[in-house]
C-alpha positions as CSV (number, residue, x, y, z in Angstrom):
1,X,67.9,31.1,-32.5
2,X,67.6,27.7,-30.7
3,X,68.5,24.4,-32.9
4,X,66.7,20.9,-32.1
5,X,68.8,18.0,-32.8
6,X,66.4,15.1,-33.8
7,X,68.2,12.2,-32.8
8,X,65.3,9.7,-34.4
9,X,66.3,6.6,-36.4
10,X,65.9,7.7,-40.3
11,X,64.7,4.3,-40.6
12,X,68.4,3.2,-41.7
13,X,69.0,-0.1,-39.5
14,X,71.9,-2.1,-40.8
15,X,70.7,-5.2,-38.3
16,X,67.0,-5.0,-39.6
17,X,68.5,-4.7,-43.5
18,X,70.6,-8.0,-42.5
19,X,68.1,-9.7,-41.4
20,X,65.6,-8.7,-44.4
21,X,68.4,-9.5,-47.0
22,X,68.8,-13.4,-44.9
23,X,65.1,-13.7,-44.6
24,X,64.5,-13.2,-48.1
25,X,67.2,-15.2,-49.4
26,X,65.7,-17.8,-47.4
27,X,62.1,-17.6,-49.2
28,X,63.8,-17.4,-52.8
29,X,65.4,-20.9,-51.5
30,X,62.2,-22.8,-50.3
31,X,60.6,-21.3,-53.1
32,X,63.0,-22.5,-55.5
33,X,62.9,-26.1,-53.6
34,X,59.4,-26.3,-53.9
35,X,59.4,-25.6,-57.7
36,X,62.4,-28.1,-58.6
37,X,59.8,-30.5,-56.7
38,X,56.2,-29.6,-58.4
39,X,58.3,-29.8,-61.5
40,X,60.1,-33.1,-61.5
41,X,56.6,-34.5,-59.9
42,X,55.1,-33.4,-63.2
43,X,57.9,-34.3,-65.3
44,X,58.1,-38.3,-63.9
45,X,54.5,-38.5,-65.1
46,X,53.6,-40.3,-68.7
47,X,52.3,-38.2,-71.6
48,X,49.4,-40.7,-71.1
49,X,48.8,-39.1,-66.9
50,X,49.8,-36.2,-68.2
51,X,46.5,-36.3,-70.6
52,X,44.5,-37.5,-68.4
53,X,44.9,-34.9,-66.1
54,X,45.2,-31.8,-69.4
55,X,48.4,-31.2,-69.0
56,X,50.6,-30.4,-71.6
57,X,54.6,-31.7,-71.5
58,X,55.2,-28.3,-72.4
59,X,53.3,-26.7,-69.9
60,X,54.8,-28.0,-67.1
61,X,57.4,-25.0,-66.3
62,X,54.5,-22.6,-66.7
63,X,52.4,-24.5,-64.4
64,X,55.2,-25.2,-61.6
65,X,55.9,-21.2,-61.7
66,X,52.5,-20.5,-61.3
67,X,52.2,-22.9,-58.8
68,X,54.7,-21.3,-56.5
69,X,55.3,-18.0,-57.6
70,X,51.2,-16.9,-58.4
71,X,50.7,-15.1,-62.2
């Protein structure tokens, strides 16, 4: 009886995982950035801009997570 060693990757590549892990630390950060921005934008604004444009004081988190993150 003859035996085949398969010496294919098992799609277990510690540089690729590294570079995944940095990469998507790296989007949580400028996705984090950008929604400390959108919110302190919204936040600076008077309840009277804030009306004018329907936005609730409130709402502002909701609408800086929707803003970068989607629903």
């Amino acid at each position: 009886m003859a035996h085949a060693i398969n010496s294919a990757s098992t799609g277990f590549n510690l540089i690729a995982r590294i570079r995944g892990f940095f990469e998507a630390a790296a989007t949580s950060w400028v996705q984090a950035s950008e929604y400390k921005r959108t919110y302190t934008e919204l936040d600076k604004l008077t309840g009277r801009e804030l009306a004018d444009i329907g936005v609730r004081r409130c709402d502002i988190a909701e609408i800086s997570r929707i803003h970068v993150y989607g629903k």
